[in-house]
C-alpha angles and dihedrals in degrees: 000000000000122000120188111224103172140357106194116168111240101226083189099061100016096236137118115250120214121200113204135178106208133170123256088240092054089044107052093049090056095046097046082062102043077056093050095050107036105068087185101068112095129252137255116301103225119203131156104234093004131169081249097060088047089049092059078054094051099039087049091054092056101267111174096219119200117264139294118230118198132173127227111198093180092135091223113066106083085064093060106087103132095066115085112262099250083055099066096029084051083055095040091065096043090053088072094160091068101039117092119198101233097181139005096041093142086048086047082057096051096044090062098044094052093037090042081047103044100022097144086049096054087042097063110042110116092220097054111225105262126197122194114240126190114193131185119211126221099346128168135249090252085045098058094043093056085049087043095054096040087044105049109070092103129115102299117023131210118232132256093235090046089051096054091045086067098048082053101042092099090056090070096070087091129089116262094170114216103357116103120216115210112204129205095250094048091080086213129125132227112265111157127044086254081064113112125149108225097231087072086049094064091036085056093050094047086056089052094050090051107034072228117123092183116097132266118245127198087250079059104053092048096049089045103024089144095060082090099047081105083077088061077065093073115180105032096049079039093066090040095051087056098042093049083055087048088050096051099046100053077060106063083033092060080051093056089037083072105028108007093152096048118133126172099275120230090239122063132178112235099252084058100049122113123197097223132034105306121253091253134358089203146006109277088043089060105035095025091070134074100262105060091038086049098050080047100057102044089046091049087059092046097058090041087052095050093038087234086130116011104218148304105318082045088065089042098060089056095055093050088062095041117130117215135205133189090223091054095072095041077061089052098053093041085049092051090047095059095038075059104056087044100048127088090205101038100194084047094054092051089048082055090047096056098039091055093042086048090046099042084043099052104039110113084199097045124100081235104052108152090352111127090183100054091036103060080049095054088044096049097049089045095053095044086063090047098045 
């Protein structure tokens, strides 16, 4: 049972809002779908004694909860309008691959465990259970991360990170050969230098839009919220998104090509020795990881920007022709370490650090262009200045 109780058209977003009364029955068999297609949406929040095992009381007792709002990106809908509105909205559920739950996933959570536990009770009541749904119809990328961001201030918050996996989750369709993205949700850990959680991609390409290492914070994305309209443009920032992963990682791969069994010695000569833990005690521990993918990627658009390199096969070409010590990455350690000592933020200094070594290491007009040595020094001096 679904009744339409309002249709309204959202000016922010651009995109039409439908407001729906359903049954839990009906409810819980489309979003266990939408969960079941949709590998991005977080899982179930645990808690002994929890606000979530009081809200399956409370939803057995009758408790009217506040809506679900959930987002169809299915590019059609809008043009449909000759069809009544419970058609398309009717065709818009049953489309899950394509619905994303914005906000009152917890309580999604919730509906399915009291209804899949109570399920006769909930049968054979006269007045059918109903649950309020808002949702919005072919709206863009930009547009689900600003409801995303207004939405999500409930009980239990979803990430950032979490929030912008999702709005990239299309752009992994493409083939992106040997490298493995970990997402949030897949509960796994970086073991191999093709190892990247997804979450420090996107960090990385955000860098590179914005010529900016430091991270991106949810005040940033609503004040600037159209600084990722270039997602609404699919296939072509598609295609850049993957090509700036496959840059990168050429890059940590030339690394491995000329020490790939390296790990921080026990032994260290005293030029080399840091006075904490050092950054990385091997490779994938220093390039798999946001700061370093970050400092790439706003030194990458910088020298874009400038010309001093064209594009990405430009900066390809450099790292094929890259030269690697053993000894380069004990001074990097021993660099980061002192940019450390010296940094109030210390992940910020060491996103400093390796913007200023990639982009001393890939200028074509700089004293230290492709070497690694002079490089991590420039870049050192200079942070320690910044930091």
């Amino acid at each position: 049972m679904i009744q339409i109780t309002n249709t309204l058209d959202d000016k922010k977003v651009n995109a039409k809002n439908i407001q729906f009364l359903i049954d839990i029955k009906s409810y819980v068999e489309i979003s266990e779908q939408i969960l079941k297609n949709n590998p991005f949406q977080r899982k179930r929040v645990k808690k002994s004694g929890s606000i979530y095992s009081l809200l399956k009381e409370d939803i057995k007792n009758g408790c009217i909860i506040p809506p679900i709002v959930l987002a169809s990106s299915t590019k059609d809908q809008q043009h449909q309008e000759k069809l009544d509105p419970e058609g398309y909205l009717t065709k818009s559920l049953n489309d899950y691959e394509n619905i994303k739950i914005l906000d009152g996933l917890q309580r999604t959570y919730s509906i399915i465990e009291v209804y899949n536990e109570n399920t006769e009770y909930f049968d054979q009541l006269n007045e059918k259970y109903l649950i309020r749904v808002e949702l919005y119809l072919s709206i863009s990328d930009t547009g689900i991360l600003y409801r995303m961001l207004t939405l999500n201030t409930g009980q239990t918050q979803m990430t950032l990170r979490h929030q912008l996996e999702i709005l990239y989750s299309r752009y992994l369709d493409a083939s992106i050969g040997e490298i493995n993205i970990i997402k949030e949700t897949d509960n796994d850990s970086i073991k191999t230098i093709n190892d990247f959680n997804f979450s420090d991609l996107i960090d990385g390409y955000n860098s590179f839009l914005e010529k900016n290492e430091l991270p991106i914070d949810r005040f940033d994305i609503l004040q600037n919220v159209k600084t990722i309209k270039f997602m609404s443009e699919e296939q072509e920032n598609n295609m850049e998104f993957i090509e700036f992963i496959k840059l990168y990682h050429s890059m940590t791969s030339r690394f491995q090509g000329f020490i790939a069994n390296w790990t921080y010695p026990d032994d260290v000569d005293e030029q080399f020795q840091t006075t904490s833990n050092p950054f990385g005690k091997n490779l994938t521990k220093i390039f798999n990881r946001s700061q370093p993918i970050t400092g790439f990627g706003a030194a990458i658009s910088e020298l874009i920007e400038s010309e001093s390199i064209s594009n990405f096969n430009d900066a390809n070409d450099i790292i094929e022709k890259l030269t690697i010590e053993e000894d380069d990455l004990l001074l990097l350690n021993k660099h980061l370490d002192d940019v450390k000592d010296r940094a109030k933020k210390i992940g910020n200094g060491q996103r400093i650090f390796f913007r200023l070594f990639f982009k001393n290491l890939f200028d074509k007009e700089g004293r230290s262009f492709m070497n690694i040595k002079e490089s991590l020094d420039n870049a050192k001096k200079r942070a320690m200045a910044e930091v």
